[in-house]
N, C-alpha and C positions, 0 to 999 in steps of 0.2 A: 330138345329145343330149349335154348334157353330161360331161364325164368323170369328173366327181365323182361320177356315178351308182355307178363301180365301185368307191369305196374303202372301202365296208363289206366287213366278214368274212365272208366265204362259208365256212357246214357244211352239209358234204356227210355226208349217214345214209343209208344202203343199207340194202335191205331183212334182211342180214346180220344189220347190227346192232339189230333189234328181235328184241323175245321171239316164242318159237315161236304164244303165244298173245296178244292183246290182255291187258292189265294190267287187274282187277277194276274200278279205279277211278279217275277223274281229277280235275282240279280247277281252280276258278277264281282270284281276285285276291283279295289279304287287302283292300287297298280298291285294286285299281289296276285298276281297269276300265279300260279302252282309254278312252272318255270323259273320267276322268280326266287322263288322260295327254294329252290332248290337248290339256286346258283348264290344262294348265302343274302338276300336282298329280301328285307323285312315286309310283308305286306303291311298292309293299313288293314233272282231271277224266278213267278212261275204264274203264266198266262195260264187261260182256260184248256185245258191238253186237246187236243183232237185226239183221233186213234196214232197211237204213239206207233211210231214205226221207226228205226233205222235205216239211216241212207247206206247203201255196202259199203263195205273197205275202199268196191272197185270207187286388283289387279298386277297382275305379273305377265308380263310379256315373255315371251320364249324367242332367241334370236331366228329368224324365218330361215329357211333352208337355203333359200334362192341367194343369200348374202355369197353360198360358200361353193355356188354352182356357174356352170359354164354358161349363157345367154344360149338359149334353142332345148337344149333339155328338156324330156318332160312332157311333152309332146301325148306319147302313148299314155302316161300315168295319166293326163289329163282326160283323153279321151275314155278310161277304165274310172276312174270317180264321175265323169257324167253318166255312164252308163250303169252305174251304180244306185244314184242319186234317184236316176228315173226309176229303179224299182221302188223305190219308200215308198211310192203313194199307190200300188198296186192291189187291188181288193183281195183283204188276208195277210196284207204287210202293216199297210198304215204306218211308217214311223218316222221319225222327226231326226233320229240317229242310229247306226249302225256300229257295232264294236268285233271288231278281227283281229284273235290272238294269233301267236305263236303255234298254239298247239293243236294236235289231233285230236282225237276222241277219247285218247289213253294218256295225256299231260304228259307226252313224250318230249324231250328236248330239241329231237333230230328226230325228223318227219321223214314222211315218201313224199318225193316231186308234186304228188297231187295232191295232199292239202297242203301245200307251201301257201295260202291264199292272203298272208299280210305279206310274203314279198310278191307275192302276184300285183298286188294292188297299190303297194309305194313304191317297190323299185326296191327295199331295202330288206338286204339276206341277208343279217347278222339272224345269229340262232334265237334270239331275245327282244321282245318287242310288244307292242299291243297298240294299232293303229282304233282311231277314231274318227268317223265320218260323221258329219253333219247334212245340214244341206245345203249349206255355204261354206264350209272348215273341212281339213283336218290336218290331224294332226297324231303325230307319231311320238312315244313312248320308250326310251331306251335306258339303259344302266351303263356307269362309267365306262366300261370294257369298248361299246359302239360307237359312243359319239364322235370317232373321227370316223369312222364308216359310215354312219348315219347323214355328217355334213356333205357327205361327196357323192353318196346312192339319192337322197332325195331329193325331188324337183323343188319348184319356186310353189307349187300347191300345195306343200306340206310343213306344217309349222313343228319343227324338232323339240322336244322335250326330254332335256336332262335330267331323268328321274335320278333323285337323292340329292340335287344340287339346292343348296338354297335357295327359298323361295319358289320353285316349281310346281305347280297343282299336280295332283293328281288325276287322274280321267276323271272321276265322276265330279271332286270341284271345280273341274275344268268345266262341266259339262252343265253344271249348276249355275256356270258365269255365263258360259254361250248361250244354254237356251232359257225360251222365255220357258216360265211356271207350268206346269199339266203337260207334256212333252212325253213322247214313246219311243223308247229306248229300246232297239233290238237287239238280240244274240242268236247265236247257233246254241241251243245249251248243252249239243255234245260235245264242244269244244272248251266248256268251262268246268270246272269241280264244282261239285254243291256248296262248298264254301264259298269259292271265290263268287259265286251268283249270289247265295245269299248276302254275302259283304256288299257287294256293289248295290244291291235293290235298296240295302238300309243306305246307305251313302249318299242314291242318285232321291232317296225320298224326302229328305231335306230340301232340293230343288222343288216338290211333290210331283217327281215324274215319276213313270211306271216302265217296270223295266217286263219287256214282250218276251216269250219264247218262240221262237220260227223252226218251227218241229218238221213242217214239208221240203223246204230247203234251204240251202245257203247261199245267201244274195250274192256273193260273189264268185259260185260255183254259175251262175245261174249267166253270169258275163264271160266266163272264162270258157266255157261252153266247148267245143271242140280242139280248143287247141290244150284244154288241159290234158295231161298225162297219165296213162292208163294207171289203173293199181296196180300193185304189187303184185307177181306170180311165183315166184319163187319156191324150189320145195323147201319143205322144213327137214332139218337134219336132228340126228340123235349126237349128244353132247357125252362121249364117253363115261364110263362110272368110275375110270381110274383118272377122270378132270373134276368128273362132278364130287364125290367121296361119299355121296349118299344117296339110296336109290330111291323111284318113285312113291315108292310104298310106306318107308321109313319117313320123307320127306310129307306126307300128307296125313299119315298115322300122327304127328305131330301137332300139325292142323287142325287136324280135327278135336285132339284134346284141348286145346286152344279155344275153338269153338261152347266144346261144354263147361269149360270153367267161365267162359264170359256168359252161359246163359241163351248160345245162339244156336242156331240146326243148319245155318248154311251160311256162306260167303259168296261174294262177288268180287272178282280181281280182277281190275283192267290194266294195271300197269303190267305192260309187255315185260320186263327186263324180271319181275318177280312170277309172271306167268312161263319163263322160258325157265328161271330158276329152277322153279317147285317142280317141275315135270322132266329136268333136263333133256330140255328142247333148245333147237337156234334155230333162225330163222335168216333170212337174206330180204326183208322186205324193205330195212332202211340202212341205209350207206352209213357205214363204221360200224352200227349197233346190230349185233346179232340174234333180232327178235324178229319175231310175227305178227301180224296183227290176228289178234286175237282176245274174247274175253273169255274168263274161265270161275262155273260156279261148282262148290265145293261143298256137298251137303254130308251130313252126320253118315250116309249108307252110298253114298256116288258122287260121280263129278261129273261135268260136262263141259264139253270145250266147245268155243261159239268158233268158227273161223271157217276160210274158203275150204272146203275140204278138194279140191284140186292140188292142194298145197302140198298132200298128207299121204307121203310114201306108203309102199304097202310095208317096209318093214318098221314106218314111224305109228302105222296105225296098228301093230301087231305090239309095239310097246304100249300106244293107249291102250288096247284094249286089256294086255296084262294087269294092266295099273288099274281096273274097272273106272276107266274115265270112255263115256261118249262123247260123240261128234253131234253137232247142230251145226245150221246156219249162223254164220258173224250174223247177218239182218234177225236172227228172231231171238234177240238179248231181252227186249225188251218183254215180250211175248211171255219168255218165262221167267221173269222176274215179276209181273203177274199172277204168273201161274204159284210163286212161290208164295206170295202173301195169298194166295187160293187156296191153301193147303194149311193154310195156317204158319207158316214157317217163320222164323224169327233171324229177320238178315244182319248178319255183319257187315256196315258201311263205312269204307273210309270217305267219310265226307272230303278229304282233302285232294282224293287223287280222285274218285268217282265220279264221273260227270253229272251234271242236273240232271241230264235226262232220265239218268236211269233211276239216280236218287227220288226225283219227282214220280217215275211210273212207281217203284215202290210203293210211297208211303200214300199217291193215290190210292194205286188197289184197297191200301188198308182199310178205306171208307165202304170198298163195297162188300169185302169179309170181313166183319166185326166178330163172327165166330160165337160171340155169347154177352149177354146185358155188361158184364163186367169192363169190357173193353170200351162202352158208352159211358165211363166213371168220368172218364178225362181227370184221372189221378195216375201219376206215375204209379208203374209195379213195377215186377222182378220176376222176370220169364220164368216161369215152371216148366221145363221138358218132358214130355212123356218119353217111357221108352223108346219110341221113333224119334226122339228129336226135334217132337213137337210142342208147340203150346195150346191154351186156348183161344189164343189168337195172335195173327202177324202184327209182329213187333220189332221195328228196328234197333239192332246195336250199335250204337254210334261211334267206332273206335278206331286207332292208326292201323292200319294192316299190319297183322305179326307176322305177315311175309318177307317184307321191307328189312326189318332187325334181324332175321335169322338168315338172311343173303347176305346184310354185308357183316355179319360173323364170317369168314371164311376158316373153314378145316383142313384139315393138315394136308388133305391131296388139293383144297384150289390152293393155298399156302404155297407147295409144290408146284404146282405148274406156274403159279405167279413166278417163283422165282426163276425157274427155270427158262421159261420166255424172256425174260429182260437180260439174259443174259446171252441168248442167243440177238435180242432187237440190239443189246452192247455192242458184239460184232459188228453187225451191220451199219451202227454209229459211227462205230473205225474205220472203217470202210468208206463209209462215204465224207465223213470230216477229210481221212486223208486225200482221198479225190480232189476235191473243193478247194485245200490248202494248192494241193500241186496246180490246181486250173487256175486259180488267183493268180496266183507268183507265180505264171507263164502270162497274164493276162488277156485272161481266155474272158472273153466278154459270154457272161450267162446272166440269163431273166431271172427272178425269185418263182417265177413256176419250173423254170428248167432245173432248177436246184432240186424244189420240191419232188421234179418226178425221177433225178435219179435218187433221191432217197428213197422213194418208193421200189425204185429198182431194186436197189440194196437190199431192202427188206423183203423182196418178194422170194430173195433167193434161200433167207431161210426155211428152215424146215418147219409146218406147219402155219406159216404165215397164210391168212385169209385177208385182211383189208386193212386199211388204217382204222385208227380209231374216232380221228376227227380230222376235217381238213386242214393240211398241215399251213403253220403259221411259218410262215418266209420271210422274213421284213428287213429289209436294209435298210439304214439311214432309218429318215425319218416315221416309215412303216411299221417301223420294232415297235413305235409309240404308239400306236392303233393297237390294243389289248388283246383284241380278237382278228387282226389282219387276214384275210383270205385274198393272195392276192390272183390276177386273172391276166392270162394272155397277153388280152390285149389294150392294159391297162397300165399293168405292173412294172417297177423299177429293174435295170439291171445291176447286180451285185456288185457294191463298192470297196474294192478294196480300203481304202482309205475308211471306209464308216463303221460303227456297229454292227453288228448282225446279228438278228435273232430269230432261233429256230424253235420252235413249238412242233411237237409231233408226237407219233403214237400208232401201234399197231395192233390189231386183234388177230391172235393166235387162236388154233385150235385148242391152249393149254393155260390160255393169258394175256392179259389186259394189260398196253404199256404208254407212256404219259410220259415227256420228259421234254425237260427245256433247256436250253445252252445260249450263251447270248458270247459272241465272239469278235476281235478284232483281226484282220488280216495283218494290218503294218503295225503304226504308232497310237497307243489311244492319248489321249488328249488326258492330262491330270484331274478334269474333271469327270470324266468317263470312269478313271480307273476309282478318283474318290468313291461314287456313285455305286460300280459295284460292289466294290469289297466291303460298301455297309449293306448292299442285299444278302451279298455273302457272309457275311455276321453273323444277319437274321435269319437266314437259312439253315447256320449250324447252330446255332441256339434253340430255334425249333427240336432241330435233329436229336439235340443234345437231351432237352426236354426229360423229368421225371416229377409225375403226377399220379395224384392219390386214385384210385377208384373212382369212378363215377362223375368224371371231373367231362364236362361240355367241351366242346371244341374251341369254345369264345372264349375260353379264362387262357386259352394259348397264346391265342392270337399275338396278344402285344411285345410276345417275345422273337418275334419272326418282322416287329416292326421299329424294335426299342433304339436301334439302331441308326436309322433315318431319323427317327424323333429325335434326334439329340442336335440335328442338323435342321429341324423344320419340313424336314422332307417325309413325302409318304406315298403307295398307290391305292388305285380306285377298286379293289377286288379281294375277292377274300385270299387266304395262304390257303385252304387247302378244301380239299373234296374227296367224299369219296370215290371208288374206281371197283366196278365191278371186275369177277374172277371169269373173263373169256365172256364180258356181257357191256355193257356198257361203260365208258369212260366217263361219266360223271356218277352216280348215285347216293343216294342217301340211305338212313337220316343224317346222319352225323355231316359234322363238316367242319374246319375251323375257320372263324370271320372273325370281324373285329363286329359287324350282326349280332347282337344278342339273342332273338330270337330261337334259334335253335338250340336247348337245351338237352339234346341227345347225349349220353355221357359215350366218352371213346371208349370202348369195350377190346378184350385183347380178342385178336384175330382179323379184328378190322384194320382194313387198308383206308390210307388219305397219304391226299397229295403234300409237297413242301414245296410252295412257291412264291414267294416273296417277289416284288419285282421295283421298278421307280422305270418313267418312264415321261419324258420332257415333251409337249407335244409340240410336234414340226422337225421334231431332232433327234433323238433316238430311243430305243426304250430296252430295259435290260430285265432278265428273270431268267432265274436258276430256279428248275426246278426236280427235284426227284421224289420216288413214290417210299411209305415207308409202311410195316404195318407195324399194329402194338403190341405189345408183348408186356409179360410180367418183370419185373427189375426184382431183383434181390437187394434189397436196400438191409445196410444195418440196423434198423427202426422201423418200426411199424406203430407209427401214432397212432393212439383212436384204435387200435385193432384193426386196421385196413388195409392192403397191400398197395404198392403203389407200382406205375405204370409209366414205360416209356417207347422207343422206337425202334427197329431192327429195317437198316435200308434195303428196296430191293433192284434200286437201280445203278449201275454201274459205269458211268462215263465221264471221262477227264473233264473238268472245269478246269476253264483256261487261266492258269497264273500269270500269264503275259497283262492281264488285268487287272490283277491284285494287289494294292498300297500295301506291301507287308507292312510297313511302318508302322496304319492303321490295327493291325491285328496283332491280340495278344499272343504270348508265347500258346498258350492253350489251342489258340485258333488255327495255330500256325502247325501243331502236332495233329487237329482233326482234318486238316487237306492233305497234308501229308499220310496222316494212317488211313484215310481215303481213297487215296493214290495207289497207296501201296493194296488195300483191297482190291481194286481194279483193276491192276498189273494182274494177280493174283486170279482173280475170279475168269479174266476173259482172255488173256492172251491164250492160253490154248486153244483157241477157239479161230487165230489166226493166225498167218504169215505171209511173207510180203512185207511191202509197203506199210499196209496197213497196222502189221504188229511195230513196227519199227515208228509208227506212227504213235502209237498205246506208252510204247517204250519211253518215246519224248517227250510226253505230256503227261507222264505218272510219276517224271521224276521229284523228289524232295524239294524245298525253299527254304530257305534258312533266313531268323530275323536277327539281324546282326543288332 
């Protein structure tokens, strides 16, 4: 495992140092939900516990939504916020406001149909969001990417907020202007990280309101009542060793070292995408992402997996059991994480992904084993292990999960199947581009979902393809401009020959994770179209081009994937790149590049991130090139400072369209990286077809010349 796993700050809090009693109240994120934070967006809770249990798996004004909506809308939404409303005052609720994020239990991005419960409750399914109810308000939370989805899903009863725009509040100074003084502010706190609770509790106490934990259930669970959607059933699958490149044993042997150099004897993981990693496991419980629900604790001598065990083949529980990992119930997480601070054990927490709840049942327990007078100091110490892994008493480590960093390191077999996948999703690209062109120019009238599902087709027909990665982005005209567009049936545009077009998609392999964007014109684009991309296209290869020293953050890139629009006043709303799990998730972290500062993760080689620059006009079109690349070591003639330095090797393979390109704009240089581009491509994937489609590969790989 890497080394860099251990160069975060380890806090060490002993049961010493908390209060004799659990604190009234705690709190969540002013807007910095973990999701947030994830998707490159800077952020800015603990009542009296009952018996902690888990529910199963199973002034500044903001412009009002209603400005941008149809007259009759809203209807439903209205009547799910009064039946909302009427729960606050219910004996065991008491509250004044209620707060419904995005996320599940695990700060997942992409949820199961049944906690979807903030688009349950505004009407608005972008993957990113954090609604606020009052008991006359609300009002909803989104990032540059939604706000044109945001204006057209919500009703006249929800007041939109453009988080990042000037001048916007955030929830909690939102909530400090709405309500009057001494005010009870609810949450789910399975639903939030220990952090983002405790940010919020300090935030909303400036108001001096008290932020509630609602441990029995979740109010809007509690209205959705039968028609919400069953859990998840799915079995869980074994993720090959010749995809994964390192077996379970190796993979937790690691771990565990991990563990005794921070001073700890056990861990708690709830993020799915690093639970599926470390065990090479998949799951089918949420659409595009190949996890399970499930948590998983990892102690100095065992592990234990919390999840349905209905889930759990006999030849997936013949792999647990080789690995010496047990089965529990998903519901009794909390149960033993008691039992751990019982034993004296000393837990590794990622406050940032770990939800309140469990972080709260922890460092309760701590109060009722103190284990020996020493831990009544209320003076920081420095875990002593015994041979078993123990101390003399439960003591939390407060530190980033070294799961996280050693996932998205990828090794030479996910490396391999990465590349290996995108160049069979390449094909499939060919294939359906060349479709699409011939159905245009015949003027074959198709919706932006009918596009979408025979891409899906295309893709399905590869070898080892399982699902997309996310739902694919279709936008014609003025849709391309909507960041994150999903579009629907019976809502959606049909594909204009004459406009932009922009395709976002992505599929998950049994071998690899793929992510790619193309924005296209059928006829003539217009000279300001073509301006527009060929400076995304700039910033795209100057990313690509990119050579940086060791340990260099994702944000010191950023400006070189933007420098190009800057020169024109132009820019977009979202970061250039992300990471992309190996056959797991299509977004992950840490790493990422933003023009966000926040994220200090240095790009390390082996790690994968996306290159996506984009400019996007709203009401009119929107353009982004994107491909995925991972890092690799550069052989530079120099090595300043003693440090090597770092750049990119692409692993996606599909024509960007020159019919769009100002060469004029582009220097000679630019001019040789589309063309040696090209010529990769020609190269990499025509064998892979014939037909139409290679003949297709053939005409869009040819050379450009800047005269």
């Amino acid at each position: 495992m890497d080394s860099s796993l251990s160069a975060s700050t380890t806090m060490l809090t002993c049961s010493s140092k908390l209060h004799h009693y659990p604190p009234r109240s705690f709190r969540f994120l002013s807007f910095s939900l973990p999701i947030f934070r994830k998707l490159g967006i800077c952020p800015k809770f603990l009542s009296k516990s009952p018996n902690l249990t888990v529910r199963s798996s199973s002034s500044i004004t903001a412009k009002p939504s209603w400005e941008f909506q149809k007259k009759g809308r809203g209807k439903e939404q209205d009547n799910k916020l009064r039946a909302l409303r009427e729960i606050f005052t219910r004996p065991g609720v008491n509250v004044d406001a209620y707060i419904i994020p995005s996320q599940d239990a695990h700060q997942s991005e992409f949820i199961a149909e049944c906690y979807m419960r903030r688009a349950y409750i505004s009407g608005f399914t972008g993957s990113a969001g954090t609604a606020v109810v009052t008991k006359d308000k609300a009002a909803l939370w989104t990032d540059g990417r939604y706000f044109l989805q945001a204006e057209k899903q919500l009703n006249s009863s929800w007041d939109l907020m453009r988080a990042g725009n000037m001048g916007v509040p955030t929830p909690s100074q939102w909530l400090n202007t709405v309500l009057a003084p001494g005010c009870r502010i609810g949450i789910d706190p399975f639903l939030f990280s220990s952090d983002a609770a405790k940010e919020f509790k300090e935030d909303i106490s400036k108001g001096n309101h008290e932020l509630v934990f609602l441990y029995d259930f979740n109010l809007v669970d509690e209205i959705w009542k039968e028609s919400r959607p069953n859990p998840p059933k799915e079995p869980i699958r074994l993720h090959d060793l010749k995809y994964a490149g390192v077996n379970v044993s190796s993979k937790l042997s690691c771990l565990r070292s991990e563990l005794r150099n921070a001073g700890a004897s056990a861990i708690v993981i709830s993020m799915l995408d690093e639970i599926a990693w470390l065990l090479n496991l998949r799951g089918n419980d949420i659409r595009h992402s190949p996890v399970m629900y499930a948590y998983l604790v990892v102690e100095i001598d065992g592990a234990k997996l919390f999840v349905d065990d209905t889930k759990v083949t006999p030849e997936v529980m013949e792999h647990l059991t080789n690995a010496g990992i047990e089965l529990r119930a998903y519901e009794s997480i909390l149960s033993e994480i008691e039992s751990l601070a019982a034993k004296g054990a000393n837990l590794w927490l990622d406050t940032s992904s770990v939800n309140a709840a469990i972080v709260n049942a922890y460092e309760s327990a701590c109060y009722k084993y103190p284990w020996d007078s020493a831990t009544k100091s209320r003076k920081k110490r420095t875990a002593n292990l015994d041979s078993n892994g123990q101390s003399g008493g439960p003591c939390a480590v407060y530190r980033s999960s070294p799961v996280s960093l050693s996932k998205a390191v990828k090794n030479d077999a996910e490396l391999e199947g990465m590349r290996n996948c995108h160049l069979r999703d390449a094909a499939a690209l060919a294939q359906f581009w060349a479709w699409l062109e011939d159905e245009i120019q015949r003027d074959v009238v198709l919706t932006e979902v009918e596009v979408a599902d025979k891409l899906l087709e295309f893709r399905s027909h590869q070898d080892g393809f399982l699902d997309t990665s996310f739902d694919t982005i279709s936008g014609s005209g003025a849709n391309g401009a909507i960041i994150h567009y999903k579009p629907e049936a019976d809502s959606c545009s049909t594909v204009d020959g004459k406009k932009l077009f922009l395709l976002d998609s992505g599929g998950q392999y049994i071998d690899g994770t793929t992510d790619i964007t193309r924005t296209v014109h059928f006829s003539e684009p217009s000279a300001r179209e073509r301006e527009c991309f060929t400076r995304v296209l700039q910033g795209h290869i100057a990313l690509d081009q990119a050579v940086f020293p060791e340990n260099t953050p994702g944000f010191v890139l950023d400006a070189f994937a933007r420098s190009s629009l800057w020169k024109v006043g132009l820019d977009y709303r979202h970061g250039t790149g992300h990471g992309v799990g190996a056959a797991l998730n299509v977004h992950e972290g840490p790493h990422s590049i933003s023009f966000r500062f926040g994220n200090i993760t240095p790009l390390l080689t082996g790690m994968i991130v996306s290159n996506e620059p984009g400019y996007y006009e709203d009401h009119h079109f929107g353009i982004r090139i994107e491909n995925l690349l991972y890092v690799k070591e550069e052989d530079t003639p120099n090595r300043f400072g003693g440090i090597g330095y770092l750049g990119f090797e692409k692993l996606t393979f599909v024509p960007i369209q020159t019919k769009l390109v100002d060469i004029s704009l582009l220097s000679v240089a630019e001019v040789e990286w589309l063309n040696s581009y090209h010529l990769q491509v020609w190269e990499k994937v025509s064998p892979l077809l014939d037909g139409s489609a290679r003949q297709w590969l053939w005409n869009n790989t040819q050379p450009i010349t800047k005269l």
